[in-house]
C-alpha positions as CSV (number, residue, x, y, z in Angstrom):
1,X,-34.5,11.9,31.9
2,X,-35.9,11.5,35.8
3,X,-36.0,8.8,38.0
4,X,-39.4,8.8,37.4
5,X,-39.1,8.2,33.4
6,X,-36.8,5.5,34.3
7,X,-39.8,4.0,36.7
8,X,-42.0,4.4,34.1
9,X,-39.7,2.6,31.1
10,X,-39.2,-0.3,33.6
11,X,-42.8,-1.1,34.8
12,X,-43.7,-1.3,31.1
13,X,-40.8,-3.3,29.5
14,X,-40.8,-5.8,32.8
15,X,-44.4,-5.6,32.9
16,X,-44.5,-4.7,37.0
17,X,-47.0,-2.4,38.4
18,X,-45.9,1.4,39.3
19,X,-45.9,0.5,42.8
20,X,-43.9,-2.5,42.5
21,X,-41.5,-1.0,39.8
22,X,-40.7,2.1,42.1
23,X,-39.6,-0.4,45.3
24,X,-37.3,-2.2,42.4
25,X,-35.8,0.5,41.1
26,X,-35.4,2.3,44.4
27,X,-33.9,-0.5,46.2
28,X,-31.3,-0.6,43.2
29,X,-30.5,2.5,43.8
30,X,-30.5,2.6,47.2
31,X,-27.7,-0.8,46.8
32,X,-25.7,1.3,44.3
33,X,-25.5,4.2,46.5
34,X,-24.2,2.6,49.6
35,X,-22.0,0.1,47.7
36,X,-20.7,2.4,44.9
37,X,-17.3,3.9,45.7
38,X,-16.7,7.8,45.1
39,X,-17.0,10.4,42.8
40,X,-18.4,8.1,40.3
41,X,-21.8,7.4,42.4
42,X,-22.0,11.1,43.3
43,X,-22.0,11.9,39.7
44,X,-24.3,9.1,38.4
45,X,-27.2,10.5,41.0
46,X,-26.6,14.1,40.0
47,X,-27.3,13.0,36.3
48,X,-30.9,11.4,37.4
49,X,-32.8,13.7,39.4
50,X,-34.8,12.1,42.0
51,X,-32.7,8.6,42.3
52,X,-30.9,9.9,45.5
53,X,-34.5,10.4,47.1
54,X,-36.0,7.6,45.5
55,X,-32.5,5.2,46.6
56,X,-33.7,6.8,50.2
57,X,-37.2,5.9,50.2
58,X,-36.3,2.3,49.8
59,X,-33.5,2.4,52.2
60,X,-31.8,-1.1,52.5
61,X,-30.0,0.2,55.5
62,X,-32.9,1.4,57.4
63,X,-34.0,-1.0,59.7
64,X,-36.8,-3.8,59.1
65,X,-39.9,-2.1,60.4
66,X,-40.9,-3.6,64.4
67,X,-42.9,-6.6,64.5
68,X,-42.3,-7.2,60.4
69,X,-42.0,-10.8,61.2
70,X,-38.1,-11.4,60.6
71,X,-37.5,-14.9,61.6
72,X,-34.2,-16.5,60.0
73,X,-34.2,-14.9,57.0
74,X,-33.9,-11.3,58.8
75,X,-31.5,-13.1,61.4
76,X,-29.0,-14.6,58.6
77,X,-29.3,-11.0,56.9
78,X,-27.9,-9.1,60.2
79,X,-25.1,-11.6,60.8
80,X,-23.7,-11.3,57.4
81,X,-23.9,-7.6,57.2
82,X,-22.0,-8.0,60.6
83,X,-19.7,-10.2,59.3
84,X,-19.3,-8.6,56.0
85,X,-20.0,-5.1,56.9
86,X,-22.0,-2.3,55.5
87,X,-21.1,-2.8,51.9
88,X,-22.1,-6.6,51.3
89,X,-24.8,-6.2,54.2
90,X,-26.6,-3.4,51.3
91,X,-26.1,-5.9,48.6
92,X,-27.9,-8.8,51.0
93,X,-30.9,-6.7,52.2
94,X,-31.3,-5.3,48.7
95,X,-31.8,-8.8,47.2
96,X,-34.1,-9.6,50.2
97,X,-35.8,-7.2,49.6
98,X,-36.2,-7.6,45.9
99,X,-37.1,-11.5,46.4
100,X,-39.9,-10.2,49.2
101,X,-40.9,-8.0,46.8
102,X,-43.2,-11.3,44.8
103,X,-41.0,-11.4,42.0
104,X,-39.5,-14.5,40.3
105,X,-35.6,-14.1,39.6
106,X,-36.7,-13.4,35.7
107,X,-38.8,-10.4,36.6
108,X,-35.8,-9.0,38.7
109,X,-33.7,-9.5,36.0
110,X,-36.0,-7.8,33.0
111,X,-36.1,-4.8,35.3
112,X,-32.6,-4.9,36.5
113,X,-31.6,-5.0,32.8
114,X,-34.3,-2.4,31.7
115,X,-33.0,-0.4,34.7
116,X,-29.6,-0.7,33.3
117,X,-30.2,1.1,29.8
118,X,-31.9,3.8,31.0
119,X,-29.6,4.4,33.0
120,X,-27.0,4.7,30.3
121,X,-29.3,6.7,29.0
122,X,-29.6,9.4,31.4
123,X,-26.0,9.1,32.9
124,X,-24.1,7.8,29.8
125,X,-22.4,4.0,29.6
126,X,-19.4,4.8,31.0
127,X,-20.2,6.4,34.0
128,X,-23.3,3.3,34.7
129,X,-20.6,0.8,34.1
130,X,-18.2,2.4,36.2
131,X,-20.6,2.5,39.7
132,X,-22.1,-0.9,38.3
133,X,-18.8,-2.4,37.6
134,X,-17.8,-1.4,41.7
135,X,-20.4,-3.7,42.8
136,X,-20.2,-6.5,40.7
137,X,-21.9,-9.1,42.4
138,X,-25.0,-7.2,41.7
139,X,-24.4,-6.9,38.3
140,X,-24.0,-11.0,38.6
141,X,-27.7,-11.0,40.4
142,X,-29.4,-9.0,37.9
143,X,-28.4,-11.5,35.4
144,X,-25.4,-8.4,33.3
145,X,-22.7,-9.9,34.9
């Protein structure tokens, strides 16, 4: 399984366009990858070929695109990550950016949990719980914790 059967299985079940499936799933990714500790993310991306490049795509590190508007949102965002450093300033851009995305908390949560299972799938339950389970307070957000 790829991350594109995993984009697939997700638009369907949550009932999100491709486009808008791939940003979800990407920005997931992309919050796991900068938040997960160790081995255990290395491993979990090496068992789903294309997440790491996907995860990159949709950067929640990269920096908001010039003249994107911002305003306090984008403002609160960079003092917290300040504050709190890289690790809970992934987590906050990543739920930005899954709340700018148009969806409604349910929707995030259908694909957060579809997400969830195939990843089992592809990288097996303990390993998913393991990187899940070192950033729990996305696990809360996605409505598994």
């Amino acid at each position: 399984m790829d991350v594109q059967d995993i984009v697939n299985t997700v638009s369907q079940k949550a009932g999100l366009d491709q486009a808008t499936t791939e940003k979800v799933v990407g920005t997931i990714f992309s919050v796991l990858e900068h938040e997960a500790e160790g081995t255990s993310a290395s491993s979990f991306f090496a068992k789903i070929p294309g997440a790491d490049a996907l995860a990159q795509k949709y950067d929640v590190m990269a920096a908001a695109p010039a003249g994107g508007g911002g305003g306090f949102l984008s403002s609160l965002q960079g003092a917290l990550g300040g504050v709190l450093g890289e690790k809970a300033g992934a987590l906050v851009n990543g739920l930005a950016a899954l709340k700018a995305s148009g969806l409604d908390l349910a929707q995030i949560q259908k694909a957060g949990e579809t997400l969830v299972q195939q990843a089992e799938a592809a990288a097996g339950p303990d390993l998913t719980n393991q990187v899940l389970g070192s950033v729990p307070s996305l696990k809360s957000h996605l409505g598994l914790g």
